[in-house]
Backbone bond lengths (Angstrom), bond angles and torsions (degrees), N, CA, C in turn:
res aa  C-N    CA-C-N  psi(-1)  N-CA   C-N-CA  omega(-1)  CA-C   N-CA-C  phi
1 X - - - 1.433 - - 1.525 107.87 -
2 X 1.317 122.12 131.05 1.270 137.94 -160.54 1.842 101.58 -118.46
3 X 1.584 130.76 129.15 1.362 100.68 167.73 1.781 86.74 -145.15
4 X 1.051 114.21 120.74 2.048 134.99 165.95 1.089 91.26 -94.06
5 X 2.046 98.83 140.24 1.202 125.08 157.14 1.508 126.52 -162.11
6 X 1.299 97.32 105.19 1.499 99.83 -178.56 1.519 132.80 -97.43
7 X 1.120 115.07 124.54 1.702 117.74 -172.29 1.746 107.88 -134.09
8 X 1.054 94.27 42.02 1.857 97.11 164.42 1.547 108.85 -80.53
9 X 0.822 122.13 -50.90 1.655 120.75 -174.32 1.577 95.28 -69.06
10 X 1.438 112.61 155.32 1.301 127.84 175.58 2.230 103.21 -110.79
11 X 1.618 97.56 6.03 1.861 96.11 165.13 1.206 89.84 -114.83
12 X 0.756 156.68 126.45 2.000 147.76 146.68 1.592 96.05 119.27
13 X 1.325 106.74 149.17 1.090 135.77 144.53 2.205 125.89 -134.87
14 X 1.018 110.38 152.97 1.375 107.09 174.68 1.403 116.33 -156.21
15 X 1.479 105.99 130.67 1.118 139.19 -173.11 1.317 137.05 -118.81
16 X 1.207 124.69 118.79 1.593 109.40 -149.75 1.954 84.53 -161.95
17 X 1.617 99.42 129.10 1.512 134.32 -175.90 1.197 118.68 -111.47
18 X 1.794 132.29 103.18 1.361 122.26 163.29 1.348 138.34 -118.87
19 X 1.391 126.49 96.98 1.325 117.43 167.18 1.526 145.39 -98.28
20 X 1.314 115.57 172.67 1.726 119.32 -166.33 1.117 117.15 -145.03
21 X 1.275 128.68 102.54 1.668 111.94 -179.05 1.627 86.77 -131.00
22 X 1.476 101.09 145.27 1.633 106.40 -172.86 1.548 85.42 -152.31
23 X 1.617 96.25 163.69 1.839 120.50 177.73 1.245 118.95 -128.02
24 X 0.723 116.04 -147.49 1.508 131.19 154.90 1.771 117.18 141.32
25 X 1.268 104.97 90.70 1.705 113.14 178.63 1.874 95.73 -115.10
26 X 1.465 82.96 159.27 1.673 109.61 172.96 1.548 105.25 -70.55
27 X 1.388 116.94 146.23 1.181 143.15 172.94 1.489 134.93 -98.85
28 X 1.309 139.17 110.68 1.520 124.44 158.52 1.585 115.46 -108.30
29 X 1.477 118.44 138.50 1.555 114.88 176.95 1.141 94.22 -136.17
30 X 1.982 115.85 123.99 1.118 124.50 174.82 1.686 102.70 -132.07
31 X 1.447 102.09 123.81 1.905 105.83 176.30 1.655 88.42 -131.45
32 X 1.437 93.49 154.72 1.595 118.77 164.44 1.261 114.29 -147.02
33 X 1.596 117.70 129.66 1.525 132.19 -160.47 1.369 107.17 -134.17
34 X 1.908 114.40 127.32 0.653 110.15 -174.12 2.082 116.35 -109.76
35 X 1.169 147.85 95.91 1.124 98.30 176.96 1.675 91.94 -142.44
36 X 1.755 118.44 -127.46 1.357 125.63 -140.52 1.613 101.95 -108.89
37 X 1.137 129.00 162.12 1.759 119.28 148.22 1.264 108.84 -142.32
38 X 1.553 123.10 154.04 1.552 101.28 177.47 1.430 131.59 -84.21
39 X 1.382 123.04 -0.32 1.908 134.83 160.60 1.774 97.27 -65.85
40 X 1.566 99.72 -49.09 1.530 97.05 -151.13 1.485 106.83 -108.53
41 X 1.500 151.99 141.39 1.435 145.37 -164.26 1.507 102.08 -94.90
42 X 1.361 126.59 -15.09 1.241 105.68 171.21 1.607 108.99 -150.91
43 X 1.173 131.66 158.19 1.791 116.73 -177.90 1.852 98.81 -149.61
44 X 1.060 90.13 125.98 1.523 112.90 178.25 1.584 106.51 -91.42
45 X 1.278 134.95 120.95 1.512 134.45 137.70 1.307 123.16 -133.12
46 X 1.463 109.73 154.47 1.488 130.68 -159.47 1.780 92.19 -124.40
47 X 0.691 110.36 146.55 1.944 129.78 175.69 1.823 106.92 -134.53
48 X 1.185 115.56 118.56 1.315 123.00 -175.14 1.438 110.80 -117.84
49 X 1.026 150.54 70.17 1.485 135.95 177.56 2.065 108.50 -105.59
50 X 1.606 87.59 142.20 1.609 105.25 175.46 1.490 104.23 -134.10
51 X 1.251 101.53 163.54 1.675 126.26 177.20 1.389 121.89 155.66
52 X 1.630 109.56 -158.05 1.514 106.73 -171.30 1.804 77.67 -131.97
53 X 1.549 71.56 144.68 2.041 89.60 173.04 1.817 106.96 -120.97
54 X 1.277 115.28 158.71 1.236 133.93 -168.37 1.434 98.63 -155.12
55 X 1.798 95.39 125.92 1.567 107.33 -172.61 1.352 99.79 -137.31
56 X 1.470 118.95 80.70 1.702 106.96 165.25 1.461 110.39 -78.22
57 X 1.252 107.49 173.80 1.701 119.50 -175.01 1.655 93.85 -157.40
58 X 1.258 86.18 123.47 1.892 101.89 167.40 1.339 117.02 -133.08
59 X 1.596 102.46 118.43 1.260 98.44 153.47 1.239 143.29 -136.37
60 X 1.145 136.74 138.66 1.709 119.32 176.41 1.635 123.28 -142.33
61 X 1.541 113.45 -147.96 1.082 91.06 -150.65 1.999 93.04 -168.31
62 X 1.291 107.28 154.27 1.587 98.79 179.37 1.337 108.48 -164.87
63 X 1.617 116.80 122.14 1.974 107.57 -162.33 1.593 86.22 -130.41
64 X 1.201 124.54 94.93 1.708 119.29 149.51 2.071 111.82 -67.22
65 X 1.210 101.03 124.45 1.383 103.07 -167.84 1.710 94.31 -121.57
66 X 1.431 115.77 100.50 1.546 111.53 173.43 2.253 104.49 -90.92
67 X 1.066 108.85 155.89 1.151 139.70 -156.69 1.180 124.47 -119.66
């Protein structure tokens, strides 16, 4: 987290905010569903997904304030 601020001038000021928080861990997603269809009386599925996830987040910000 980054935060500038300048107030030397008595016309302007400026202000400007930056942050970053990021991850990144491995993943497993396992579901199994059971229910009906009307050809078939009962239907089984399984969904398996793996990997690695990465989640940055940025945000910031910038206020010139003249006077």
């Amino acid at each position: 987290m980054v935060h500038l601020l300048t107030d030397k001038s008595r016309f302007y000021s400026v202000t400007g905010r930056f942050a970053y928080a990021g991850g990144s861990r491995d993943f497993i997603f396992n579901q199994n569903a059971i229910g009906t269809d009307r050809g078939d009386p009962s239907r089984t599925r399984q969904t398996y997904i793996y990997g690695s996830g990465r989640r940055p987040s940025l945000a910031s910000s910038l206020t010139i304030s003249l006077f």
